[in-house]
N, C-alpha and C positions, 0 to 999 in steps of 0.2 A: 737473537741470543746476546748476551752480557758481551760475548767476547766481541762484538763486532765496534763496542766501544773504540779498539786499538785501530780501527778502520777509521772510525768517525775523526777522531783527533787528527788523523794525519790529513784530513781533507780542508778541518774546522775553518784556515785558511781564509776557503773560498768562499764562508759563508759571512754575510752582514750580520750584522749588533740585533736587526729586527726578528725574531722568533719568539714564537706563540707559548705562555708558559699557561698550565692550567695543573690539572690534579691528578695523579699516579700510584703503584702499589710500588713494586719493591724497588727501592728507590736506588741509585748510582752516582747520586747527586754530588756537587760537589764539596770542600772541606765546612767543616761545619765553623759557625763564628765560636772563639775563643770565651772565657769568663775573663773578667776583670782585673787589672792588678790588685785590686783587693781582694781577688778569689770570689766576688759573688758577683751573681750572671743579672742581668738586666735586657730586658724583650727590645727591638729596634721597634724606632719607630711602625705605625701600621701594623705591626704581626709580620715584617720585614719587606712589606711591598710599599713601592711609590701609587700615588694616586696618579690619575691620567684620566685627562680630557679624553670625551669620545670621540675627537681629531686623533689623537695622538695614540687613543688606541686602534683607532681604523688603520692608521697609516701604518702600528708596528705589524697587523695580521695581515695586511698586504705585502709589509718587506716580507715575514716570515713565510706566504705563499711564492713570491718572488722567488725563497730558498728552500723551496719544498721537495726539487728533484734533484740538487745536492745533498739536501738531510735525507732525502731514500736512499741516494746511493752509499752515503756517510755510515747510514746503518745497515747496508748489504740486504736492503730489499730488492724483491724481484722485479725484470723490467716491465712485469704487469700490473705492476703497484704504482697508485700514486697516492701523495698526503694533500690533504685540506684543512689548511689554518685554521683552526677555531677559536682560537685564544690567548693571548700574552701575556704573562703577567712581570712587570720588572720590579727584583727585590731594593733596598735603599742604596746597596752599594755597586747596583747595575748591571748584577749578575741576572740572566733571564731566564723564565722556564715556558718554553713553545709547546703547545697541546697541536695537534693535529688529530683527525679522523682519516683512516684510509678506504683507496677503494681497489677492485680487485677488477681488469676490463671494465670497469666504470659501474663494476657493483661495490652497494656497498658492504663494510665488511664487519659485521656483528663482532666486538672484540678484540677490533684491529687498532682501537684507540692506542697515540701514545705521548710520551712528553719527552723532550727536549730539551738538557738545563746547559747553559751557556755562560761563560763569565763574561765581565763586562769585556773585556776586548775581543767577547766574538768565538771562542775556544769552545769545541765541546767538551761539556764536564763528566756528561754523563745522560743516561737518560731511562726510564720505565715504559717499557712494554707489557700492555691488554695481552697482546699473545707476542711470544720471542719469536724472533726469523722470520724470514721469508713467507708469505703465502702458497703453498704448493696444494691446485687439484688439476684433477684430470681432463676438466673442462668446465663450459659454461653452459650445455645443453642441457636443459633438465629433462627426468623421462617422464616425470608428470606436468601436465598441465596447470596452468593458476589455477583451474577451476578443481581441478583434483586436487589440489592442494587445499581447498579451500574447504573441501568434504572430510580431507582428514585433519585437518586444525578442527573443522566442528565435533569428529569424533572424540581427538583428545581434551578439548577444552575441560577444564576441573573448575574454573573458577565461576563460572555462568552459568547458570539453567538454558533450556530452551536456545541454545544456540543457534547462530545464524553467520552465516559467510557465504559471500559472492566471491566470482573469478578477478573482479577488478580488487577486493578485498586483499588478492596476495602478491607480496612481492619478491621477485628476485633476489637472494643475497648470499653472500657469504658467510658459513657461520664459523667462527674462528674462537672460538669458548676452550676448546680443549686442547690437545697438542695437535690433534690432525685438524689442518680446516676441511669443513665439506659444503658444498652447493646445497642450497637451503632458499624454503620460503619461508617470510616471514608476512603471516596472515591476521589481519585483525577482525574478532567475533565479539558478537556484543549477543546478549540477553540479560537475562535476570540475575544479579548476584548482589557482593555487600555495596556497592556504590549508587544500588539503586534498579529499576527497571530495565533500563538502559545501561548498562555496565560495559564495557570494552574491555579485552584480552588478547595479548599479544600470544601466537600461537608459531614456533618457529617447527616446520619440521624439514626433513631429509627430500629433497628434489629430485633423488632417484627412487625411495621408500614409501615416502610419506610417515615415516617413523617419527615420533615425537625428539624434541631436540632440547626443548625448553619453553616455558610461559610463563607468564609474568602480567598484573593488571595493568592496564596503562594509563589509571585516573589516580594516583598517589594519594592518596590521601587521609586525612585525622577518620575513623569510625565510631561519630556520637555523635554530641551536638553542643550548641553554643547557649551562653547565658542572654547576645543580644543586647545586653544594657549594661553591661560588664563597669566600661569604662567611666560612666558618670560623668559632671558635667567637664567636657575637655575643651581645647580651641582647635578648631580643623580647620585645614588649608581650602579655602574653594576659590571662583575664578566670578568674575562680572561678564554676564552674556546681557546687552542689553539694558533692559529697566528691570535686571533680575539674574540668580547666581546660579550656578550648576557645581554641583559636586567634584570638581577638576581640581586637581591638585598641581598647580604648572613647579612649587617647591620640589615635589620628587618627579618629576621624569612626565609631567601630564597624565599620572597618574587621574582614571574615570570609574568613577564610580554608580551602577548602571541597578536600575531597578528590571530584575529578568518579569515582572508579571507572572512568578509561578509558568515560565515558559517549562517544559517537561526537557529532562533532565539529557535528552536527548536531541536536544537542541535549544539551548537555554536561551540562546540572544535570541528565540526569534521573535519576542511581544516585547523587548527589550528596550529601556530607552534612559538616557541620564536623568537622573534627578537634578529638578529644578523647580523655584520658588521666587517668589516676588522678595520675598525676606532672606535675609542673610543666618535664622536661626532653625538648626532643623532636630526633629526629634523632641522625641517627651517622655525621654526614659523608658517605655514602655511598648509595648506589641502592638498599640492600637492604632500607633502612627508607622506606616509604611518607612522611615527616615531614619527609626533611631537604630534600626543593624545597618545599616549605611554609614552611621557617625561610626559604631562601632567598628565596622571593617576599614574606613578611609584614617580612623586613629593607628586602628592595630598594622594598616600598611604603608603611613609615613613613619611610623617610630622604628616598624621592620627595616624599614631605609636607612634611617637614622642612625641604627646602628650598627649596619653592617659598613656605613660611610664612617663615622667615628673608630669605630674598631679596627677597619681592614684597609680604608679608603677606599671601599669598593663601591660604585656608584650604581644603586638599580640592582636587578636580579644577573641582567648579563654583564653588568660592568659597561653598559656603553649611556648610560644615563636617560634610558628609559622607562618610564613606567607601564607598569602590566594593569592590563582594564582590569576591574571585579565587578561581579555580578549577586545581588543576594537575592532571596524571595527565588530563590531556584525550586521548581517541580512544586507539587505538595505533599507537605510530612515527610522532607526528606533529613533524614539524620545526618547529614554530611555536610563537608567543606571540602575540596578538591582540586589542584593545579592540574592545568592540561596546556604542555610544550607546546603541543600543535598549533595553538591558538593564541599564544603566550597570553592566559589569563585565568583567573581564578574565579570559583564558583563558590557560594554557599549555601546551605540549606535552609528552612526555618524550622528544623526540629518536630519534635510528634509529640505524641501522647503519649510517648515513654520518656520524655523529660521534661513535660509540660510544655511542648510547644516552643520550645528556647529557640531564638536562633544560634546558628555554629557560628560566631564572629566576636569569639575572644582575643584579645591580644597573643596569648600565646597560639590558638588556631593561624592567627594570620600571620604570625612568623613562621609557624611551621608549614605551611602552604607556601610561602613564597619563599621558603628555603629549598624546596623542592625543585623551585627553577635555579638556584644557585648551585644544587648539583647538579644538573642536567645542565646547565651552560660548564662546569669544572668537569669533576670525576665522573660524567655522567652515570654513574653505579646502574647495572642493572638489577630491574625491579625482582628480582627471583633471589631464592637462595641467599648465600649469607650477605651477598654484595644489596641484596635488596633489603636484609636487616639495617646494615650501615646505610642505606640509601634512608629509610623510616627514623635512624636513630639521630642521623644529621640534622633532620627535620626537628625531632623534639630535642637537641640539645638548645641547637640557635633560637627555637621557639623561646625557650626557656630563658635563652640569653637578651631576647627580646623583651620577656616579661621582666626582668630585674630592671635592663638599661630604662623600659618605662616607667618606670620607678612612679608606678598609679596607687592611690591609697585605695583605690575601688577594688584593686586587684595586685597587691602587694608579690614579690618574687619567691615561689619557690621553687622545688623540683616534682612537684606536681603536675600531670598533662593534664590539663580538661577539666582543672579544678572547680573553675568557675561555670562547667557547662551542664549542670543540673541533674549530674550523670547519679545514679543509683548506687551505692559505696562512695561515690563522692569524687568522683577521677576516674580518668581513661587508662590514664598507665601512671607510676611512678620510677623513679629514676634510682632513687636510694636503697629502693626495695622491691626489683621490675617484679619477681614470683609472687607477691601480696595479692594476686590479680588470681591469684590459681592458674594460671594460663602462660602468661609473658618467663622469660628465660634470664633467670640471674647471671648465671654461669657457662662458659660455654661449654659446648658437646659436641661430641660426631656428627649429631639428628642436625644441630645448630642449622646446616642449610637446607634442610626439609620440613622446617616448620614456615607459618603465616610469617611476612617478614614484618607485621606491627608484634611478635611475640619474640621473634628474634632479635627484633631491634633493641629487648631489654638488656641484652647483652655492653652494647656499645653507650647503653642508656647509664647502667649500673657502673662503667668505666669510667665517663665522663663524672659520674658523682664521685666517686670516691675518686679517682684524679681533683679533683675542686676542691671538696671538700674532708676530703681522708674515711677516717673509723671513727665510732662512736654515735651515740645520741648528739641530736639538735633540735633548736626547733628555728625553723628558718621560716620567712615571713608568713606568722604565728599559726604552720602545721609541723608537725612532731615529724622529724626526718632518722632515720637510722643507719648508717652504712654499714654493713656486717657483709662480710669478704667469705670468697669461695674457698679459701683457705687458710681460715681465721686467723690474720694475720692483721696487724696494727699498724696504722703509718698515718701524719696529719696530708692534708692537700696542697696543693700549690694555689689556691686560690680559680675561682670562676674567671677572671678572666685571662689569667695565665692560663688555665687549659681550654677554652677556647680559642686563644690564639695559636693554640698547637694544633687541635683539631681541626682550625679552617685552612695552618699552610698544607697540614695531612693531606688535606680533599682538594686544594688548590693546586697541588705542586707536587705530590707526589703516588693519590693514590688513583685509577684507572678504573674503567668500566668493570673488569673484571675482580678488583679488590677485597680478597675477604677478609675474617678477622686477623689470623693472621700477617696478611699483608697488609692491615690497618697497626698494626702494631709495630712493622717494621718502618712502616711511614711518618707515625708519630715519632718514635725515635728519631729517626732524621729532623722531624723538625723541631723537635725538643732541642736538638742539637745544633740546629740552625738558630735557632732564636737566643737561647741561655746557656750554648755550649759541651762539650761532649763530656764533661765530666763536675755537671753542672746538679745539683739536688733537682731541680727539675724534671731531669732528665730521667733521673734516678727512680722518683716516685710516679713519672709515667709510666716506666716498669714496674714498679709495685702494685700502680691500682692494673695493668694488665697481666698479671700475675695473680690480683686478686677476682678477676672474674674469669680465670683457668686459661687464659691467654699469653702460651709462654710464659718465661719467666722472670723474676728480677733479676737487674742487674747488680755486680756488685756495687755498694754503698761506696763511695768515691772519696768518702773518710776514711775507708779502709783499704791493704794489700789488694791488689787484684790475685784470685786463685790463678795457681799455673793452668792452663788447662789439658797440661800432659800429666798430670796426679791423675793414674789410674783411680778408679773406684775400684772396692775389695772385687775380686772375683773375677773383674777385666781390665786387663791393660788398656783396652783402651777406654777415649770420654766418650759420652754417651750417643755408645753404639745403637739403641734405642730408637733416639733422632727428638724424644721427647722432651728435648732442650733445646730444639730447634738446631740452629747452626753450630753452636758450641761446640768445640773443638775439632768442627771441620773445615776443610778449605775445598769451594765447591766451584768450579769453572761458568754456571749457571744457575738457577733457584729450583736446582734440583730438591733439596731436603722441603718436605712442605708435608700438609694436613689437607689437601685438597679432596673434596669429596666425588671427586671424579673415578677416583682410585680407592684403595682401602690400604689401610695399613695393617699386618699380619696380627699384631701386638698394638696395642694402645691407639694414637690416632695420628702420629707422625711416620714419615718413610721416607725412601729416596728413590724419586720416579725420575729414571734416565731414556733419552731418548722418544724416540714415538713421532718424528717430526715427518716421515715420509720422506725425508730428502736428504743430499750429503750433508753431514754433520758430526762433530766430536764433543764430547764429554766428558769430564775425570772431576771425582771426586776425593777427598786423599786427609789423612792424617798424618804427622807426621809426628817424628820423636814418641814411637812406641816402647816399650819397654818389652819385650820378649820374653818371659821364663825362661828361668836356669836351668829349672827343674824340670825333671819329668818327660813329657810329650809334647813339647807345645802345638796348637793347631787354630788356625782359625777355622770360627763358625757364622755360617749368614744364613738369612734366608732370602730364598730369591721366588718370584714369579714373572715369568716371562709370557707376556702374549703377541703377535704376530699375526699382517696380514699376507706373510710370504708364505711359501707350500714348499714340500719338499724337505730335504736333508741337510740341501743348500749354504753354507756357513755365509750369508749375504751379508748379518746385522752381529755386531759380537760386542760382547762385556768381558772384557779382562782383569785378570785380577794380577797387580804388579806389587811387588815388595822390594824396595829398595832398585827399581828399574826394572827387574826381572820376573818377568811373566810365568805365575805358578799355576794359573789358569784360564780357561777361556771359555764363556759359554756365548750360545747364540739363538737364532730362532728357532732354529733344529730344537733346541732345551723347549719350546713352548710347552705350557701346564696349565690347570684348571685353575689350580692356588699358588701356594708359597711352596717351598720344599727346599730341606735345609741340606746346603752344603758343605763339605770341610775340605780346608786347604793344610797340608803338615807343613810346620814352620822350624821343623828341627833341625835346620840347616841354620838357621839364625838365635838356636837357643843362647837365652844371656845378651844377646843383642838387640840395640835400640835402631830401628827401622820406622820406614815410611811404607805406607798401606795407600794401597788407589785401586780405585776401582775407573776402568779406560774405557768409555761407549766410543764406538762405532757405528755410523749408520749410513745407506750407500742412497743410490741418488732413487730410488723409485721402491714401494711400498714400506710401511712404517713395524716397527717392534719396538714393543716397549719395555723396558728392565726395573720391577720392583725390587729393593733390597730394602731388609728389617733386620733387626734383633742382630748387629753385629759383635764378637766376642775373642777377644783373644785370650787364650790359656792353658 
């Protein structure tokens, strides 16, 4: 939980300068940098991080492991927990942000990612949690077997045909997605689906059930295929083997470039072997020479280097200045391009007969493949639901960012995915206009995290364009672009690489495995704020383009008053009781107010989900400086749903409702319901008076209840 901030500070003391910084959802981070005496804001150096030697970054994930059962105990984890460094990253003025992975009795813990921000002398500032608090189950016995688990991941599997799982196939873990964690395996099944014959599926379900929990593909990847000869004639890095050269790129990281033989897609390196030649020239623009999608993926994956080094100083996909093998000539007539963590390397296909045969080894395909692993070393997003839309849309933004920095006349910059890959309409997705597809998701929704997450990724696609590039017609490297807003609303861009630099400290620093749009939106503001200042036009129109694809709302324009946010709206004293302004005009002790599809909201698609942690814990939600009517009857109205896994009449779990300190009422899990059900509180004791409004969870040490409240109203 947030609160346990007030713990960590008091410890900070004891921990060293070295801690792991990577990427988070809702952020606690610390002040943001200021704008200028001239009043206009200008980005630090890097997108605000220092570059670092893979010395220098081994040595800080080592201090930051060295202070891993200090930063547990700092954040009032349990003493079944432990953290695992995974990542540092330090900003220009030496402030740090430490990622860690946790595990649970030495499982590990689906969700349990978190980050760590530090100032430079050492202090914690703040930090984002995958899941808040402690880890509380009731063991680590499971009642099923791996092998029984293994029969029920094949049952729920949806993304695969003909699936398939062995008992070695499942593992042990913890699954920590929701407020309660539970013991969970997590199975992986392969058959028939879009990645090909061979397709892989993460399959997570309940360890005592076998109930479905979540799944997700686990091959990431662009679906279509590559032009192959895209890039024209370039200069590529290779290496002298002897009386002859090899495809090795020692410039980025020993990046190897490996012809698979059409090895099947299910084991791609096994006929595998580096290309090599007595001559130093390779390729002939054309399909008939095994070399020239070779040229094309070893171009599209030093420039991906290039500039993610240029941009962020980020060296390599993990930041430690290696390079990830690729592989082309994968399977036959396979439509794809593919990152796979496991193996840290990249696949790609040679295309079919449904786009003549192209290979997939565009400049933007291999930036958005190798961006893949740059979220999976940062935010690691899980591949499902919204966080796997953001996971897809990260990929085509930096893809994209890829294709400009290459600034190729073969293949000029826009915000088209797959322009170049022979696809039928002409493109795999666009940015400016993700619904042109009939398919992809301009604006967001409820559904947002139940669709395919390359469909929801238009979402975060649509944001980064109009963040860029604002409203209106273009025509941007010579395709016709349009930005038209989910609620037709006008505003220019801050420019493509100002909003990339937002979007990468987002993923870098502040958002988490579990991050959805939402909590993509509260991340970029922090780092808006972090880079060009909190009351900075940047800042400004990162709230407008997420406003303009139905993602909260703007903020106000910093040219102008800020509104009080105690100006009732007609009809209610209070600000929006609703929640569909997000946090506005509440003060929340944790990230209670949210749009999280784990829950529903009664009305619209925001609420305030209190509690549900299984263990001791408090809560209060509150507004303050209410305006009471003079007149009449005043009363408040809410709606509440209460669910519960305690029994009985029992008052164990309660929600209080306090006005001005004093408690006018109290409900608990005895209240458990099917739905919402609206209650009134009489406020006539305070008519004419301006009061503070809270809502006080309580929750005791052993089973969970959880308290929805919607549609609150005072009048």
């Amino acid at each position: 939980m947030n609160r346990k901030n007030a713990l960590a500070a008091a410890v900070a003391a004891a921990l060293a300068l070295g801690s792991v910084a990577v990427a988070t959802t809702q952020s606690t981070a610390a002040t943001p940098q200021s704008t200028t005496a001239a009043g206009a804001s200008a980005a630090r150096p890097g997108a605000g991080f220092r570059a670092m030697t893979a010395d220098a970054r081994g040595e800080a994930i080592r201090t930051a492991g060295r202070n891993a059962a200090a930063t547990a105990r700092a954040l009032g984890l349990g003493p079944d927990e432990r953290l695992v460094a995974k990542d540092v990253m330090i900003d220009a003025d030496g402030a740090r942000h430490v990622r860690y992975d946790r595990t649970y009795r030495g499982l590990s813990v689906i969700g349990g990612d978190l980050v760590v921000h530090l100032a430079k002398n050492g202090r914690i500032t703040g930090s984002d949690l995958a899941h808040q608090g402690a880890i509380r189950i009731s063991g680590t016995t499971p009642k099923l077997t791996a092998t029984d688990a293994s029969a029920a991941a094949v049952r729920h599997a949806k993304h695969v045909r003909h699936a398939k799982a062995g008992g070695k196939d499942s593992t042990l873990v913890v699954y920590a997605v929701g407020k309660v964690p539970v013991l969970a395996y997590r199975s992986t099944v392969t058959g028939a689906g879009e990645n090909g014959p061979a397709s892989r599926q993460a399959v997570i379900v309940d360890a005592s059930s076998g109930a479905p929990l979540d799944q997700y593909e686990l091959h990431q990847n662009i679906t279509g295929t590559g032009n192959g000869v895209t890039v024209g004639q370039v200069s590529i890095e290779t290496a002298q083997s002897g009386s002859g050269y090899t495809l090795t790129d020692a410039a980025h990281g020993g990046t190897v470039v490996y012809d698979s033989y059409n090895s099947p897609q299910s084991n791609p390196r096994q006929n595998a072997r580096p290309f090599s030649k007595a001559t130093n020239s390779w390729g002939n623009g054309t399909n008939s020479s095994r070399e020239s999608a070779a040229v094309d993926a070893s171009y599209g994956l030093a420039k991906t280097w290039d500039y993610y080094k240029s941009a962020f100083n980020r060296s390599g996909i993990r930041n430690d200045g290696r390079g990830a093998p690729a592989y082309v000539h994968v399977d036959n007539s396979l439509l794809n391009a593919f990152y796979d963590d496991n193996c840290f390397c990249m696949y790609f296909g040679d295309g079919s007969s449904q786009n003549g045969n192209t290979p997939v080894t565009a400049v933007d395909v291999a930036g958005h493949e190798m961006s893949h692993g740059v979220t999976a070393a940062t935010a690691n997003l899980t591949y499902s639901g919204e966080s796997g839309g953001l996971n897809e849309a990260t990929s085509d933004i930096f893809g994209t960012m890829v294709e400009f920095y290459a600034n190729n006349s073969s293949d000029p910059g826009d915000y088209y995915i797959g322009e170049k890959l022979n696809m039928t309409g002409g493109y795999m997705r666009r940015m400016d206009n993700p619904s042109a597809d009939g398919r992809s998701l301009s604006c967001w929704n409820s559904n947002a995290g139940s669709v395919d997450v390359h469909l929801s990724s238009g979402i975060g696609n649509h944001f980064f364009y109009l963040a860029a590039e604002g409203t209106g017609a273009k025509t941007i490297g010579g395709r016709s672009h349009n930005g038209t807003t989910c609620n037709n609303d006008t505003f220019a861009g801050i420019g493509k690489e100002k909003a990339a630099a937002v979007w990468y400290r987002a993923l870098s620093t502040y958002m988490t495995s579990t991050t959805n749009y939402a909590g993509a939106r509260t991340a970029t503001l922090q780092a808006a704020a972090d880079l060009y200042g909190t009351n900075s036009q940047e800042r400004y129109l990162i709230s407008k383009a997420g406003a303009a694809v139905s993602v909260g709302t703007a903020l106000p324009d910093p040219g102008t008053p800020t509104p009080d946010p105690t100006d009732p709206p007609s009809g209610n004293a209070l600000t929006n009781g609703s929640f569909e302004q997000g946090t506005s005009g509440w003060t929340q002790s944790d990230d209670i107010i949210t749009n999280s599809s784990l829950q529903a909201a009664r009305d619209g698609s925001w609420y305030a989900w209190m509690m549900g942690y299984g263990t001791n814990a408090v809560e209060s939600l509150s507004q303050s400086n209410i305006a009471v009517p003079s007149t009449g009857a005043p009363r408040l109205t809410f709606w509440l749903k209460v669910t519960t896994q305690e029994s009985g009449s029992a008052a164990y779990d309660t929600l209080k409702v306090n006005v001005n300190g004093t408690t006018l009422a109290t409900y608990s899990n005895a209240n458990a319901s099917a739905g919402y059900v609206q209650k009134t509180v009489d406020l006539s004791a305070y008519k004419g008076e301006t009061v503070k409004l809270e809502f006080a969870g309580t929750e005791d040490t052993y089973l969970s209840t959880v308290f929805l409240v919607d549609d609150i109203a005072i009048g």
